[in-house]
KEKE-3310 file (N, C-alpha, C; in steps of 0.2 Angstrom, whole numbers, plus 5000, padded with zeros to 4 digits):
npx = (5004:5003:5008:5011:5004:4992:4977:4970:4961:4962:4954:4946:4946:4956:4965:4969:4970:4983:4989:4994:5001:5017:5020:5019:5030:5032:5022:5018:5006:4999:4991:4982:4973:4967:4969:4962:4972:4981:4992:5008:5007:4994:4985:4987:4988:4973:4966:4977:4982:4971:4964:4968:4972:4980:4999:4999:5004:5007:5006:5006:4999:5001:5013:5028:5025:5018:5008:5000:4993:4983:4984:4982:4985:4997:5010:5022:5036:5050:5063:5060:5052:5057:5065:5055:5046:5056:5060:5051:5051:5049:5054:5058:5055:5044:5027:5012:4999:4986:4974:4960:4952:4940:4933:4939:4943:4957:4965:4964:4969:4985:4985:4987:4997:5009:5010:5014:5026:5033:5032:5023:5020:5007:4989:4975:4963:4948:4935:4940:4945:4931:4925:4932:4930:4918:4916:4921:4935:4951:4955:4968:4977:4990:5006:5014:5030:5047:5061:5073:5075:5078:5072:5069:5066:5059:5050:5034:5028:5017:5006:4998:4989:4995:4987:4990:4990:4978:4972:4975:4971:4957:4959:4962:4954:4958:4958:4948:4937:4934:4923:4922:4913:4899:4885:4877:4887:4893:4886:4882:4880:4893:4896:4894:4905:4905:4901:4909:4923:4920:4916:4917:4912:4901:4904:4900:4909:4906:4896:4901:4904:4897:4885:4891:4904:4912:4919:4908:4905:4912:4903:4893:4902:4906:4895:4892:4900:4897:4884:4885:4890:4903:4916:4929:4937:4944:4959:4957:4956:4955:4945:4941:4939:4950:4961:4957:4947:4946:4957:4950:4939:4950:4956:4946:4943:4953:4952:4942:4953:4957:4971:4978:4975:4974:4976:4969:4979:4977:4965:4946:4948:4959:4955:4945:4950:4958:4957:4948:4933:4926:4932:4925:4909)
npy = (4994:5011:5026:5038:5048:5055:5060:5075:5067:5049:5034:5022:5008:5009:5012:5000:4990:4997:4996:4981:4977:4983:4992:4997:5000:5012:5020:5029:5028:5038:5038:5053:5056:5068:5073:5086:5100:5093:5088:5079:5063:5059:5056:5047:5036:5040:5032:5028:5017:5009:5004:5006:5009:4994:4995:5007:5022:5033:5049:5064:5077:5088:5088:5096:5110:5127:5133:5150:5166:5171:5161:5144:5134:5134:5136:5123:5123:5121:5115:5107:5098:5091:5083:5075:5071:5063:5053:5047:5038:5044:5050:5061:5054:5047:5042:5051:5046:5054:5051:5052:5046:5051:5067:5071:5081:5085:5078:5083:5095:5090:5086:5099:5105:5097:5099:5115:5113:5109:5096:5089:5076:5071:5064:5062:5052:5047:5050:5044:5037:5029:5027:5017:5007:5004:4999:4987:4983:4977:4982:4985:4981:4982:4990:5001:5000:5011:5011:5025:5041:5052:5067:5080:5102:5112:5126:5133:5146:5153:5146:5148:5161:5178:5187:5202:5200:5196:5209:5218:5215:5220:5230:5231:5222:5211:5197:5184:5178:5165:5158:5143:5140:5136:5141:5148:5152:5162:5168:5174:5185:5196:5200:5188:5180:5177:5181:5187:5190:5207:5205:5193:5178:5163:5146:5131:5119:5108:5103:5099:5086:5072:5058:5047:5051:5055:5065:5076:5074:5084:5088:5093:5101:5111:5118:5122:5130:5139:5143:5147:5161:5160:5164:5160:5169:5177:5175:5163:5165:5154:5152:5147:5142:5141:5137:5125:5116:5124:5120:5109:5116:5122:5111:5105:5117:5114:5103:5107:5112:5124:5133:5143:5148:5151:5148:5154:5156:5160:5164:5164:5165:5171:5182:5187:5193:5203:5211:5228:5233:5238:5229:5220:5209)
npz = (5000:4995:5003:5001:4995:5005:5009:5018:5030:5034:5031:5042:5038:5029:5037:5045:5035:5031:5041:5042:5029:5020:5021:5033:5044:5041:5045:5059:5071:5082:5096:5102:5113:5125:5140:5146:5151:5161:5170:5162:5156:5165:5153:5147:5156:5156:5146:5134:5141:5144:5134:5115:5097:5092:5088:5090:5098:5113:5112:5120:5121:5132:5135:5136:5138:5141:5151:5150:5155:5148:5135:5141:5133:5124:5113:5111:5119:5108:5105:5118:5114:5103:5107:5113:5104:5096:5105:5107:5094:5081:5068:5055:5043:5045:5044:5049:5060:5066:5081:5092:5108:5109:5104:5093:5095:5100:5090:5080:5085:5087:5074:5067:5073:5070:5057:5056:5067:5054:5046:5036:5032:5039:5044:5048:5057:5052:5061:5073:5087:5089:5080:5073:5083:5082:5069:5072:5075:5079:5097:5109:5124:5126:5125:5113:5108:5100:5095:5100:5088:5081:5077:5066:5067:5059:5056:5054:5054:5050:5052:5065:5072:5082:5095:5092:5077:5074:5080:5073:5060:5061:5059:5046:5040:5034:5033:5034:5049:5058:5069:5077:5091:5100:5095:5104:5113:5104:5099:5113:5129:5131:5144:5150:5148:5135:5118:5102:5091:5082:5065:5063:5058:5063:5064:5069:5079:5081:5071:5058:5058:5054:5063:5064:5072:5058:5046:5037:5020:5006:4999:5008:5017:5011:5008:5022:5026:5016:5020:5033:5028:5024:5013:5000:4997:5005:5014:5030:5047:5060:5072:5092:5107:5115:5106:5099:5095:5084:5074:5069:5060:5050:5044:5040:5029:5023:5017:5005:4998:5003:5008:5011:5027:5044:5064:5076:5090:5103:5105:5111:5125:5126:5118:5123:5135:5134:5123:5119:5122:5113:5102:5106:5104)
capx = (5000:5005:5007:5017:4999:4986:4976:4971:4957:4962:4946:4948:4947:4962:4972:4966:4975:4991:4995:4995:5005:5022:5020:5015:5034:5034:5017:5018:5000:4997:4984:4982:4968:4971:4969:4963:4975:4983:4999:5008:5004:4986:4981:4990:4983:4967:4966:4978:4984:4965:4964:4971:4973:4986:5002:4996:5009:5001:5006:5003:4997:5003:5021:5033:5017:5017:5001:5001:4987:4981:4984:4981:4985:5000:5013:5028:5044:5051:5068:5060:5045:5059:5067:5052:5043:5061:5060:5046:5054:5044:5057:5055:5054:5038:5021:5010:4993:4984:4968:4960:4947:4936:4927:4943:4946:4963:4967:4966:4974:4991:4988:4989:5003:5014:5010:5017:5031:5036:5031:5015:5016:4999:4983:4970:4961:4940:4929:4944:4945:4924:4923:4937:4927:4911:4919:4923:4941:4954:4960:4974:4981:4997:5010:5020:5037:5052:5070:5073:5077:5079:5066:5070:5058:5057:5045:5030:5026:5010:5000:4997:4990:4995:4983:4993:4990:4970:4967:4979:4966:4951:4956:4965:4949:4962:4958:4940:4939:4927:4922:4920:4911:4894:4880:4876:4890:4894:4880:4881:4883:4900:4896:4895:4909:4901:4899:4912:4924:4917:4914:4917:4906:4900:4904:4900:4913:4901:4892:4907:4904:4891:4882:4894:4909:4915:4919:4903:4905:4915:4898:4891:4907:4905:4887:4891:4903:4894:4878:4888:4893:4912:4920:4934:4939:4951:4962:4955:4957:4951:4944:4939:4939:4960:4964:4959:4942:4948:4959:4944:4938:4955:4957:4938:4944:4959:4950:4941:4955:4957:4976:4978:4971:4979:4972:4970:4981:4975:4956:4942:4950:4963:4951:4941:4953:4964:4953:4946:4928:4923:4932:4919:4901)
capy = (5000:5016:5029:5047:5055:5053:5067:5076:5059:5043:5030:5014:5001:5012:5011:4992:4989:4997:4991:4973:4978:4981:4999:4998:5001:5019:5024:5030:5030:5043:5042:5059:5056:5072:5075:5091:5105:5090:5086:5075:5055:5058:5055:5038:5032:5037:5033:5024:5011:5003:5001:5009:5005:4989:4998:5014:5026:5038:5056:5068:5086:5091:5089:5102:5115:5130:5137:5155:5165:5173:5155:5139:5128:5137:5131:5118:5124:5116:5110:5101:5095:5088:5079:5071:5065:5058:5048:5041:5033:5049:5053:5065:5050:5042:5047:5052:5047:5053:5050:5052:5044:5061:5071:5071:5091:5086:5075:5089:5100:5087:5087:5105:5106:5094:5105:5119:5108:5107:5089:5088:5071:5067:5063:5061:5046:5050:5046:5042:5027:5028:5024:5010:5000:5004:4994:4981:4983:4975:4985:4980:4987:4982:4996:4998:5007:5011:5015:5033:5042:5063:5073:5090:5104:5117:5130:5135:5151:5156:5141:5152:5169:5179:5192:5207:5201:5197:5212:5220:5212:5222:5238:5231:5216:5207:5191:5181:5178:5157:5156:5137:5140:5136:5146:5151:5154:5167:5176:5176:5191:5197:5200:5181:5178:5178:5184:5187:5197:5209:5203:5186:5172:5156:5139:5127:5114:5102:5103:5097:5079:5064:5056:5040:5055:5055:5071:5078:5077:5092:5094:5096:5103:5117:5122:5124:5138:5147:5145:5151:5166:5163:5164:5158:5175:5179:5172:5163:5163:5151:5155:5144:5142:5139:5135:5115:5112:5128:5115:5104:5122:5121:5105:5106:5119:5112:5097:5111:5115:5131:5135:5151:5147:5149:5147:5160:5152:5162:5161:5167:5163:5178:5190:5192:5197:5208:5217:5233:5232:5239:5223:5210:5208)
capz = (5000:4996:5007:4997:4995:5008:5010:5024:5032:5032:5033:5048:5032:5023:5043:5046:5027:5029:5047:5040:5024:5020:5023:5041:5046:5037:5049:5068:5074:5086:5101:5107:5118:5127:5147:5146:5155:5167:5171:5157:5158:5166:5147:5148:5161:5158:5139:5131:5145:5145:5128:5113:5093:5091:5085:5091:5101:5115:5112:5126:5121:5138:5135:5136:5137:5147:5150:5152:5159:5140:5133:5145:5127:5120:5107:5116:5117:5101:5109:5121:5108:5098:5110:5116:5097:5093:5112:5103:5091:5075:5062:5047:5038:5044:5039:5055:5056:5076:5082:5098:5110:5113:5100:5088:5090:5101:5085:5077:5085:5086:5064:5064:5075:5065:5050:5061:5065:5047:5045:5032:5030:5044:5042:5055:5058:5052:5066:5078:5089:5091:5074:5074:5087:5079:5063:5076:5074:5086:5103:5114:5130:5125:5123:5107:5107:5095:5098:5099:5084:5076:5071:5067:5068:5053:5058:5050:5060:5048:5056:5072:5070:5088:5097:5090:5071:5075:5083:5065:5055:5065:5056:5038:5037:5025:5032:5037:5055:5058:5075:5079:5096:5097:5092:5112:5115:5098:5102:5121:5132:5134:5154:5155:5145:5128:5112:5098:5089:5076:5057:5062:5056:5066:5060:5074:5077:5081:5063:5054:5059:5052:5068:5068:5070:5054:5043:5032:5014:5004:4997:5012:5021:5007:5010:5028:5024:5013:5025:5036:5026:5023:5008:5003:4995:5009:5019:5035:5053:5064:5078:5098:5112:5119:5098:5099:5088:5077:5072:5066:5056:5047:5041:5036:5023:5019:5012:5000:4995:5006:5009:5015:5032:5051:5069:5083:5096:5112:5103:5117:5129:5125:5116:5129:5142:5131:5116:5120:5124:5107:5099:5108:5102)
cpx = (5004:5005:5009:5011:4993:4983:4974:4965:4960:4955:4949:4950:4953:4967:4973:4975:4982:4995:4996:4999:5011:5024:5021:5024:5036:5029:5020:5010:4999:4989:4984:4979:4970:4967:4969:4966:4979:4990:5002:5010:4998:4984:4983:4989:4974:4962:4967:4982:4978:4963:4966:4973:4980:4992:5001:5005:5006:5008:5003:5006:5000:5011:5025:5028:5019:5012:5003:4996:4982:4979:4986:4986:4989:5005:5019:5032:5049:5057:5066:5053:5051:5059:5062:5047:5049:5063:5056:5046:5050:5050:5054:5051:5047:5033:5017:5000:4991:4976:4966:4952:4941:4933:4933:4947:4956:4968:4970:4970:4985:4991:4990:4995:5011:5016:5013:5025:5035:5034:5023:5014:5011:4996:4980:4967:4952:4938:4934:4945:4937:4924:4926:4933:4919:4912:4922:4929:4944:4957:4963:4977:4989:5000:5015:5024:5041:5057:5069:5076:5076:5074:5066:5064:5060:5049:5041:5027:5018:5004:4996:4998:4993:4989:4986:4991:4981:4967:4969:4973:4960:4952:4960:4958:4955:4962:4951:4941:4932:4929:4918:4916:4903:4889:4880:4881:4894:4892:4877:4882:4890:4902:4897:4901:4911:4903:4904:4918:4922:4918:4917:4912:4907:4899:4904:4905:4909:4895:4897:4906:4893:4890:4887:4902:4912:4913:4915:4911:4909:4910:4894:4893:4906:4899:4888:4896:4900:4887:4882:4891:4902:4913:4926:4938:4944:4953:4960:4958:4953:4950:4941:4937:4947:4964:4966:4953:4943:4952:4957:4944:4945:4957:4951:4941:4948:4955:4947:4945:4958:4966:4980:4973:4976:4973:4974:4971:4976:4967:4953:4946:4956:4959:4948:4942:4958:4961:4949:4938:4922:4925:4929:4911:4898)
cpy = (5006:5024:5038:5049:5052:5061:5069:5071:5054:5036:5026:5009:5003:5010:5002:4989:4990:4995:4983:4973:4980:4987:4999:5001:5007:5023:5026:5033:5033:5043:5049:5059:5062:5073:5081:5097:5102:5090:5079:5067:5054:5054:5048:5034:5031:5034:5027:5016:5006:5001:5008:5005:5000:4995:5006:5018:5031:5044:5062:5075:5091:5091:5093:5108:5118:5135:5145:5160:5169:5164:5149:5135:5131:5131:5127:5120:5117:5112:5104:5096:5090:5082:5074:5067:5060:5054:5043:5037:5038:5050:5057:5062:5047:5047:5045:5052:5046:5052:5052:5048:5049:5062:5071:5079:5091:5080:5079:5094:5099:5088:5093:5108:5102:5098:5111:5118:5108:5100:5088:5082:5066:5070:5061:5055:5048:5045:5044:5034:5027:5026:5016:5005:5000:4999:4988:4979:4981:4983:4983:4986:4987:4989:4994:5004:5007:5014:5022:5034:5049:5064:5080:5094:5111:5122:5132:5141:5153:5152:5144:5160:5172:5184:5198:5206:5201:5204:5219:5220:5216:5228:5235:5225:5213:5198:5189:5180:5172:5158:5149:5136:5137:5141:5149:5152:5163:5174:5181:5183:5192:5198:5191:5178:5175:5180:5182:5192:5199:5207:5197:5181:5167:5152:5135:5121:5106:5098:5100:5090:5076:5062:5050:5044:5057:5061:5072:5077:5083:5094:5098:5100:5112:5122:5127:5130:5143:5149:5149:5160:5167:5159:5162:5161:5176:5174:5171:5163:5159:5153:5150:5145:5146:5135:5129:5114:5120:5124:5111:5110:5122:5115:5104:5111:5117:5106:5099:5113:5122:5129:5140:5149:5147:5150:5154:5158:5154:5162:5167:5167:5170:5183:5193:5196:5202:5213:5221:5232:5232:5232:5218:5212:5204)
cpz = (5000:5000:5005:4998:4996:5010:5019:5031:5031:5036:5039:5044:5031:5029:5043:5042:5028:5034:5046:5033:5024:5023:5031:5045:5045:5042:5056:5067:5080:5090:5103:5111:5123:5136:5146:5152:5160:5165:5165:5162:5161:5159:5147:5149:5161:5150:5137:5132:5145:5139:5121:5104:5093:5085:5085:5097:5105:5114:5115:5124:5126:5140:5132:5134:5142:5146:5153:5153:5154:5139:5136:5141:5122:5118:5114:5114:5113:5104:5111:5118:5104:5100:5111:5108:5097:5100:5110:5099:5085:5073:5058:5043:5039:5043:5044:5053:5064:5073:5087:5100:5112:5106:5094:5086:5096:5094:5081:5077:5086:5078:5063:5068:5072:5060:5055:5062:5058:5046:5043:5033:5038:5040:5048:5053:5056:5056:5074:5080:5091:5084:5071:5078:5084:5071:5066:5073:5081:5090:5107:5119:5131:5122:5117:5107:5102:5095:5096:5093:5083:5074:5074:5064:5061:5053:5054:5054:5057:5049:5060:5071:5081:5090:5091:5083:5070:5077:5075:5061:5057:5060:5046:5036:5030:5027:5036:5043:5054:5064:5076:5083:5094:5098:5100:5114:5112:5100:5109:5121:5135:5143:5155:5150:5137:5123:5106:5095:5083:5070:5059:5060:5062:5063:5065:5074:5076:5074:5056:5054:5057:5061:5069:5068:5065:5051:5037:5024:5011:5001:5004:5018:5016:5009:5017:5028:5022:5018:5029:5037:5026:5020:5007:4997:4999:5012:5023:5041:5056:5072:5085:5101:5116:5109:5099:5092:5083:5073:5066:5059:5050:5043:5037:5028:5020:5015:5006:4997:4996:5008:5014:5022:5039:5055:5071:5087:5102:5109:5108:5122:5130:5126:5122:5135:5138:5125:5123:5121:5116:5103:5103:5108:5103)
residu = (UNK:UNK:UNK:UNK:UNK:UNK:UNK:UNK:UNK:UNK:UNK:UNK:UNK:UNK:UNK:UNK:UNK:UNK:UNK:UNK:UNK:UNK:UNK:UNK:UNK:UNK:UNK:UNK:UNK:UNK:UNK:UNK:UNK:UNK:UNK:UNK:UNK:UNK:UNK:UNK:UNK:UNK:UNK:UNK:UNK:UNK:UNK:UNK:UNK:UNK:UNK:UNK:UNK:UNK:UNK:UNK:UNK:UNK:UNK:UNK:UNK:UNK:UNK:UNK:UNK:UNK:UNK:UNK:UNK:UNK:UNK:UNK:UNK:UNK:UNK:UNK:UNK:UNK:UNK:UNK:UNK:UNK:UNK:UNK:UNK:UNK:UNK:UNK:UNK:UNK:UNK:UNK:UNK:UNK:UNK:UNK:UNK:UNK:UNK:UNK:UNK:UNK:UNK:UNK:UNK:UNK:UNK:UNK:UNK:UNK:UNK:UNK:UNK:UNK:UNK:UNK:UNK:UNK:UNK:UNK:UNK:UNK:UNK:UNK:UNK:UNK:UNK:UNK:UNK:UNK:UNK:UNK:UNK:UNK:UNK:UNK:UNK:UNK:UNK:UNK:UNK:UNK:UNK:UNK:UNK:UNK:UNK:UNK:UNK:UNK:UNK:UNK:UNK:UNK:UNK:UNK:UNK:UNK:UNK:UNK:UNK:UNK:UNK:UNK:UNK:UNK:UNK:UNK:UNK:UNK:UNK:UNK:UNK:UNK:UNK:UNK:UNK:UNK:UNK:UNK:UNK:UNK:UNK:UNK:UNK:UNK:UNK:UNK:UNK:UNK:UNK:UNK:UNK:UNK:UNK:UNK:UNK:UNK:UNK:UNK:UNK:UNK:UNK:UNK:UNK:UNK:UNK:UNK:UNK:UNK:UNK:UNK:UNK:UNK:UNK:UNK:UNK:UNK:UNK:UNK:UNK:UNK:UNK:UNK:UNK:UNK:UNK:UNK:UNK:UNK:UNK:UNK:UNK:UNK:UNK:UNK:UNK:UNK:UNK:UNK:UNK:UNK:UNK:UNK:UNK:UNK:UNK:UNK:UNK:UNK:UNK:UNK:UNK:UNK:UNK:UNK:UNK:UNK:UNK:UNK:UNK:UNK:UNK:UNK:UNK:UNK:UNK:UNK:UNK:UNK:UNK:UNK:UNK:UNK:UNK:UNK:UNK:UNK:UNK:UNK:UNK)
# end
């Protein structure tokens, strides 16, 4: 099975297939299952130790993270990021495919941190591990490791917009701004820690997904944009919560074909405490 151009989904059947094929040596499958905001190894324990895909890898979001009091879920200092994928046995060379046990948006937010990383070739798992047992596919509590190996980091800094470019954009509008949140909270009152920033669109993260978790359709991933009201005339930001299911919002366009696309690291979670009173609707 070939692996050089996998787009940005790979089905359960298409993973199934290449871990039993000749290829399967070239993959690192990635749990992410992410413990949110804990101390690194909770997610371990409470995750990928009870069961986990056979040949799977746990991957902890919380390693070498330092929250800060704008962004809880800021980038990893890259040194000690390095060191710790190549502990794992991840090279340049292999082709990175995560997942997670949860709703799929810390999946996501490990796919677009690779890409960040410099390292394109991942692909997310569609449907995650709810979708794998729902295809009554095997899981195992066994752990799987691989001699430590190099992987070097090559920065993509245009992944991640900061506050300072977001709030830039307020007065040049040179780029769309999606807010993934959900509707009540878009709309909310800013007294309860609500609403929006101005000329942003709401694109719910939750709406992006088929009922057995798997990713709508490009037709009907298309609709929900335009419904939406965003074009894909400019350039977009993705917008959050703590920039995890803005992630999902990004990868949804990339499958359209959308390129020109970055996240708002600090998201709500920043906005609210740092714009101007004027910049929250």
């Amino acid at each position: 099975m070939r692996i050089t151009k996998v787009g940005t989904l790979v089905s359960t059947n298409w993973l199934k297939d290449c871990l039993s094929s000749s290829s399967a040596d070239k993959l690192r499958v990635l749990d992410v299952s992410w413990a949110h905001m804990k101390k690194p190894g909770v997610g371990y324990e409470k995750f990928y130790k009870k069961q986990h895909i056979p040949g799977s890898i746990y991957f902890d979001l919380n390693q070498c993270n330092t929250p800060t009091k704008y962004i809880p879920f800021s980038l990893p200092d890259t040194n000690c990021l390095s060191e710790y994928i190549g502990s794992l046995g991840i090279s340049n060379k292999n082709y990175i495919i995560v997942y997670d046990q949860q709703n799929n948006s810390s999946a996501f937010r490990a796919w677009w941190m690779f890409k960040y990383l410099g390292h394109s070739a991942v692909s997310l798992l569609d449907g995650g591990m709810a979708k794998w047992i729902a295809d009554n596919y095997e899981v195992t509590a066994k752990p799987t490791t691989y001699e430590k190996c190099n992987f070097e980091i090559h920065l993509e800094p245009k992944r991640f917009r900061s506050f300072e470019e977001v709030a830039k954009n307020q007065e040049t509008q040179t780029e769309k701004v999606v807010d993934c949140r959900a509707s009540e909270h878009f709309h909310g009152n800013p007294k309860d820690n609500n609403g929006h920033i101005p000329h942003s669109k709401n694109l719910p993260y939750s709406t992006l997904f088929k009922p057995d978790g798997t990713m709508k359709s490009k037709a009907e991933l298309k609709e929900l944009f335009a419904a939406s009201g965003v074009s894909f005339g400019k350039p977009l930001i993705s917008v959050c919560y703590k920039g995890v299911t803005a992630c999902g919002v990004a990868a949804a366009a990339e499958i359209l074909g959308k390129e020109d696309i970055t996240v708002y690291l600090g998201s709500w979670h920043e906005w609210s405490q740092r714009a101007d009173s004027k910049d929250i609707v």
